[in-house]
N, C-alpha and C positions, 0 to 999 in steps of 0.2 A: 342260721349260719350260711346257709345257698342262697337262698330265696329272697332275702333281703337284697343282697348283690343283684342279683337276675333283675327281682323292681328295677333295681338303679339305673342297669344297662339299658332297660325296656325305655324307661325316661330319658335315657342320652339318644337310645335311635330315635324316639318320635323328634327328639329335636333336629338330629342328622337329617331325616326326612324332610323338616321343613326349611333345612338350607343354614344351619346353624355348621361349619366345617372349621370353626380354630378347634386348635388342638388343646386340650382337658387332661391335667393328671389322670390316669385311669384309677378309675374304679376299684378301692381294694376288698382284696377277700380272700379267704380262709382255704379255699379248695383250690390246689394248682390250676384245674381246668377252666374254673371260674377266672381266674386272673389272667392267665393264657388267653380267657377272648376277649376282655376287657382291654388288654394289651394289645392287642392286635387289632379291635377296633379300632383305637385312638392313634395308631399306626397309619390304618388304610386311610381314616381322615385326613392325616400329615401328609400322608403318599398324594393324594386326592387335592389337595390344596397346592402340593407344590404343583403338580402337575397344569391348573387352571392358572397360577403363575410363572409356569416356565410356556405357554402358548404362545407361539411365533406365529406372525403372518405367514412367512415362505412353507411350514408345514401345517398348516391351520385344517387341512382335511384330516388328515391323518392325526392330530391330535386329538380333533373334536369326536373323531371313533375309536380311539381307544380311550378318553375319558369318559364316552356313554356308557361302554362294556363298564368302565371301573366302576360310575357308580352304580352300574346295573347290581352289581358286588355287595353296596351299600344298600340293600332293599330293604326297608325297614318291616317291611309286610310280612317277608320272609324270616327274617330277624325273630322280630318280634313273635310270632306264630309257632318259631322253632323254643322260642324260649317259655313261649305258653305251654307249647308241649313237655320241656324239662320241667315244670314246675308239674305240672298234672302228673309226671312220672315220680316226682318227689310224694307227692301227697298219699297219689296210690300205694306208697313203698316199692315203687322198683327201681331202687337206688342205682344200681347196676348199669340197669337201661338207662337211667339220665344221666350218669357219670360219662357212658360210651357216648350218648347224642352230646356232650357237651364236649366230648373230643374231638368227635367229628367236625361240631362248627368252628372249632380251634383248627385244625388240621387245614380247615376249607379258605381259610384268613388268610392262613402260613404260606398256600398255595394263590391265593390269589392274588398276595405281594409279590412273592417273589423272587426277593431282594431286590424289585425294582426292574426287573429284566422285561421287556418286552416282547422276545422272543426267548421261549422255552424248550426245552424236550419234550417228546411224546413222552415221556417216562412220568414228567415231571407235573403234563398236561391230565395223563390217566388218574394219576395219583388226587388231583383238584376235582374230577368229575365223580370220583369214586365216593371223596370226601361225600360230598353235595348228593348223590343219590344216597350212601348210609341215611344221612338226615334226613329224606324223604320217604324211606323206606318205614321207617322208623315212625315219622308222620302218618303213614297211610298203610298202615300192617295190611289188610286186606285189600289192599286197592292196584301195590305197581312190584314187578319181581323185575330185575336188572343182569346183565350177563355184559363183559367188558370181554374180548378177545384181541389184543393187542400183539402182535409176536413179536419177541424179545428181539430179533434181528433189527426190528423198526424203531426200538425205544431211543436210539438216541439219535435221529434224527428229528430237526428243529422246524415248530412252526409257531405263528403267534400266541400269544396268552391269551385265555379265553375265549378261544377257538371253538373249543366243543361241547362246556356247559353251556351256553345259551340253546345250543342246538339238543341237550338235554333235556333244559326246563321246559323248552317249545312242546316236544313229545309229553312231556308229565300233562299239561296246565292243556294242551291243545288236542293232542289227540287220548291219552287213557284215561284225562278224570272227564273227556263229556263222552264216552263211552258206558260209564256208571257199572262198570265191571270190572275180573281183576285184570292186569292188562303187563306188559313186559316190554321192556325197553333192551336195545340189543346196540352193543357201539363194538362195529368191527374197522381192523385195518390190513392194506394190502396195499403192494406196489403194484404199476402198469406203466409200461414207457416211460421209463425216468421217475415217476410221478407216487407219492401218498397218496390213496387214498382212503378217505374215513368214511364211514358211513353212522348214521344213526337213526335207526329203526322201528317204529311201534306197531304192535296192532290195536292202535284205539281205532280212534271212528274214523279220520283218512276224510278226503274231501274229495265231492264232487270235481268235474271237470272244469265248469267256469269259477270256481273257488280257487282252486289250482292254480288256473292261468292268473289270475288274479295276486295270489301271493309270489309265483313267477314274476308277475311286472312290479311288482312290489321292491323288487332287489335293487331294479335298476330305476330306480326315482333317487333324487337328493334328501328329501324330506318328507315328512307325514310320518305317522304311529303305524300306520297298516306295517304289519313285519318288521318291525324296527330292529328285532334281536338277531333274526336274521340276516337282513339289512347289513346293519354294521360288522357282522363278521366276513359277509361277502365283498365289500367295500375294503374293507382294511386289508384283506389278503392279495385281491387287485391292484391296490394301491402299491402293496410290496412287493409283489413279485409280477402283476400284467394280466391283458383281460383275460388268457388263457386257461387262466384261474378260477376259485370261485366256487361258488355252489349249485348246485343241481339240485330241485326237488320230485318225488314222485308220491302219487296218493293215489288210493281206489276207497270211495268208502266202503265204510265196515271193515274193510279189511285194512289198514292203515297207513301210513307213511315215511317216504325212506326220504333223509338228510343226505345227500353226499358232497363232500370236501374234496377238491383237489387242489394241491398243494406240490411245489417242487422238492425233489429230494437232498435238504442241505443238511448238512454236517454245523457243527458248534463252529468251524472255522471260515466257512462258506457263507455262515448267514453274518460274521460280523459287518456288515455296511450294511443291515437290516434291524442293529441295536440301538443305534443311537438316537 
């Protein structure tokens, strides 16, 4: 009654991966949550398409990075692996636990659409990162513990969508699983002069100094894979608000590496000439 469905979705992402993006009745099934992501995939496609058809020359930078992040969204690897995981949790009977991972990657959809918005809350941006570490936590029970500290004063202040997961997954995939221990991830927020700042934290392995400088100059190139995920969020935030902006990184190994974000402080009214 699950697992049939899951198959089904597992066969639509490997196709989404290979560049298949019209849009597909969804998937039906039996368990609200099951439908919920099947819904929502077929959503972020539609989102996804319209968006490579609505691309203008006059904004063609700023398009082409926030449709990288989106389909970064669309990762079939991640997809697929989460849902290998919900199946493995059906088998074992921890019904429970695959019902909750199977809300979480509903939850993680719901947030990464949007309704289309481009520019979010912090309220709105915690709540998509939270999603995305449940389901990893949940992937890797021995492997990553997470701590979010966002202060309620800051929540409804706006900055880009998909601002801080990337700068999540980088910590998970780069610094705590080549560590090979358990390892914690820490996403805090504060203001300075006018300014948001985010930071996000690990103690995985952390990188030498010319590795460092390395993924430093990495930000500031147009193209290449070196730091792409990075990349693109530093870029787009630049883009919006000026070079003042941007990200920061710091590493020691062994001892790990800290993400930081600075961002200006707007309001939902302040950033509309930043939505369109």
């Amino acid at each position: 009654r699950i697992i049939d469905p899951i198959d089904k979705i597992c066969g639509r992402l490997e196709a989404i991966g290979k560049g298949d993006l019209l849009v597909y009745d969804p998937i039906q099934a039996d368990v609200k949550e099951v439908q919920s992501l099947t819904d929502g995939i077929e959503t972020m496609v539609g989102q996804l398409k319209r968006l490579i058809d609505k691309t203008k020359e006059q904004e063609k930078q700023r398009r082409r990075t926030e449709l990288a992040l989106l389909q970064a969204q669309i990762n079939p690897h991640f997809l697929y692996n989460t849902l290998d995981t919900i199946i493995w949790l059906i088998e074992s009977g921890e019904i429970s636990n695959a019902v909750n991972m199977v809300s979480a990657l509903s939850n993680f959809f719901r947030f990464s659409l949007s309704r289309g918005k481009n520019v979010i809350t912090l309220a709105e941006e915690e709540q998509h990162i939270r999603s995305y570490l449940e389901i990893q936590k949940m992937r890797y029970r021995d492997l990553m513990e997470y701590e979010i500290d966002i202060p309620e004063q800051l929540k409804f202040y706006m900055l880009p969508k998909l601002t801080l997961q990337p700068l999540v997954e980088n910590a998970l995939y780069h610094g705590i699983k080549n560590r090979r221990r358990k390892g914690y991830i820490r996403v805090t927020s504060r203001t300075q002069s006018e300014c948001i700042i985010l930071e996000v934290a690990d103690d995985g392995a952390g990188m030498a100094q010319e590795r460092l400088e390395e993924v430093r100059a990495s930000l500031e190139v147009e193209t290449g894979t070196e730091g792409f995920g990075l990349r693109a969020v530093h870029r787009r935030i630049r883009i919006l608000f000026g070079s003042e902006y941007g990200l920061s990184i710091e590493s020691m190994p062994d001892v790990g590496t800290r993400v930081i974000v600075r961002i200006p402080m707007q309001t939902a009214d302040e950033s509309v000439s930043l939505t369109g």
